[in-house]
N, C-alpha and C positions, 0 to 999 in steps of 0.2 A: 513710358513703358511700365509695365503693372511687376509688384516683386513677384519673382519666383519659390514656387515653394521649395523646399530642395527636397529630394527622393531620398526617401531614409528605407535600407531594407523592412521588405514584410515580415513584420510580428515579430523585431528585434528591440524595438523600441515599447511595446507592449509588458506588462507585468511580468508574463512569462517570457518574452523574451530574453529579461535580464536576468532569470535564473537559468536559463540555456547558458547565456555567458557567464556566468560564474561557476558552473557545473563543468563546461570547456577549461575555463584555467583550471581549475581544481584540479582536472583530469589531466593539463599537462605537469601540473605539480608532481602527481602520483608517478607519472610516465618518467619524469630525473629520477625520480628517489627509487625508483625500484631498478633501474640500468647502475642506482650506485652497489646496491647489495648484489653483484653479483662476486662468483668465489674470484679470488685473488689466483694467479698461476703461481702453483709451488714443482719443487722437487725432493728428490730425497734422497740418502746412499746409505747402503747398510756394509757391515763388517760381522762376520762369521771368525768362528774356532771351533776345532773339532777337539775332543777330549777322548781318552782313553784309560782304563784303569788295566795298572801293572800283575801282574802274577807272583807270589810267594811259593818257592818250592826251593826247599830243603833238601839235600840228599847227601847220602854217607855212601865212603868207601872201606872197604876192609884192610887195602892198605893203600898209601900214597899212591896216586897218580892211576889208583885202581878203578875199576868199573862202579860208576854211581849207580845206587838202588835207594829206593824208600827203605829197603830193610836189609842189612848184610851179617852174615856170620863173621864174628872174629876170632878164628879156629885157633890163630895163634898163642890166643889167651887159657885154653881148654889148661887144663890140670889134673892130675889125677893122684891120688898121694900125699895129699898135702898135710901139714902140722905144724904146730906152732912157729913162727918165725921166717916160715915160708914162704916166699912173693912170684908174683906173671905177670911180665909186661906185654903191653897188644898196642897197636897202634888205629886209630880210628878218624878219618879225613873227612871235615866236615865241608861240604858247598853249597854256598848261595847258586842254583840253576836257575832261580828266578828272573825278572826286570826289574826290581825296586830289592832298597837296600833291607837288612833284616837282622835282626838280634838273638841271637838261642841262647838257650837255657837248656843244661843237661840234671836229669833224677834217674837215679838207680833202682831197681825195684831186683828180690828176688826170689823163686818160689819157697817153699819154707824144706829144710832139710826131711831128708826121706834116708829111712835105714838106719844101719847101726844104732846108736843108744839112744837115737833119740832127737837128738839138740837140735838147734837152729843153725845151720852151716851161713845161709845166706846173711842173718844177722850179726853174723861174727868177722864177715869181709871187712876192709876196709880199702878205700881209693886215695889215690894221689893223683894230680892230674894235673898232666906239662904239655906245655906247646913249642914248640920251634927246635923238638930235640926227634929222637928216636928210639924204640926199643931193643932192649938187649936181653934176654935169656940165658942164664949161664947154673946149666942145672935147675936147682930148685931157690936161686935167687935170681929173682929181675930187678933190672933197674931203668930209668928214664934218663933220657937228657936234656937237654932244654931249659927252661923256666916252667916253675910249680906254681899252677894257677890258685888261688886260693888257699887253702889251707889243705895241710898233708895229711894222712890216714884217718878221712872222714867217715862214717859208717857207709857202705854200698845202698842200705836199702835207704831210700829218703833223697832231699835235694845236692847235688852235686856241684855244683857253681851257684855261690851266692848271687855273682853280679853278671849280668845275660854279655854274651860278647857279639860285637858286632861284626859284621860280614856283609861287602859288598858285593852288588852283582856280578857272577861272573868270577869272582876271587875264593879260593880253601883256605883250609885252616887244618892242618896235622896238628892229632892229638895222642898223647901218649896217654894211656889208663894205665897205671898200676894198682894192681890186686893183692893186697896180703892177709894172712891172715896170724892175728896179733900172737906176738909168745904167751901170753897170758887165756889165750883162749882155752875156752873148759873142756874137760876131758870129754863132755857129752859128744860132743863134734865127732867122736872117733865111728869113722864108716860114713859117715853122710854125703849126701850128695845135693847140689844145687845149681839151679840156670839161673843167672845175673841177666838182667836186661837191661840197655842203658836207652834210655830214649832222649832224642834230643827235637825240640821243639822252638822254633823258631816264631818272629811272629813281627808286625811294625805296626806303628801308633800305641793306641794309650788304649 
């Protein structure tokens, strides 16, 4: 019996055939490596906060437990007559109506004396200034109760409290003012007149 030839596929066994087959693996080569770069499954969880900024307001009463206003007369203090050695106590309620806690600081200012000889009436005031007591009038001397904030008969016009006090939300502060006007004051004062204004200014951080 004669040998057979054995059947080899057409044009695989050819020059170019063998670059068919090498061009097929290559191409399954390609075929893994791009199914490895695919994306990975991920997840994720987020967390949230909401923020809000608080309000500063300051307000004054005219007497304890009275009607807060940005601005209040304290008639109680008015004077008329006055001369050396003379004093008016007024009372003045400070409150944080704010949300956040806050610091004040009180300065006196006062218009300049009008009339009679001349002088400066408002430069000639002096303050004292207490908390946790109350006013008293008795004639043409006042007194305060309490504790004396700071230092006693400071000049009216200029700063009032060295060191700012604090006040939390929601909470007052009763303060007694006393007004005098010193025995040594100059005769010029005779007739004058002046408005004291006392402004209190609150404020928090730096």
């Amino acid at each position: 019996m004669g040998r057979r030839n054995a059947i080899r596929p057409k044009g695989l066994s050819s020059p170019r055939g063998v670059r068919i087959r090498a061009l097929l693996c290559i191409g399954t080569v390609l075929g893994l490596g791009a199914v490895g770069t695919l994306a990975a499954w991920t997840d994720e969880a987020t967390a949230t906060a909401t923020f809000s900024a608080g309000t500063l307001a300051l307000k004054l009463a005219a007497v304890p437990g009275g009607t807060l206003a940005d601005s209040v007369a304290v008639t109680s203090m008015n004077m008329t007559g006055m001369y050396p050695g003379v004093s008016r106590a007024g009372m003045v309620e400070v409150a944080n109506s704010g949300t956040v806690p806050l610091a004040y600081l009180l300065a006196g200012t006062a218009s300049n004396g009008a009339g009679g000889l001349g002088g400066d009436l408002g430069s000639a005031l002096t303050v004292s200034i207490y908390t946790g007591g109350t006013a008293t009038n008795n004639g043409l001397a006042g007194t305060c109760s309490g504790t004396l904030i700071g230092t006693a008969n400071i000049p009216l016009a200029g700063p009032l409290l060295a060191t700012a006090r604090p006040l939390a939300p929601a909470t007052t502060e009763a303060l007694c003012l006393l007004v005098a006007l010193p025995a040594a004051a100059a005769t010029e004062l005779q007739g004058t007149t002046t408005t004291a204004t006392f402004t209190f200014t609150g404020s928090i951080g730096s």
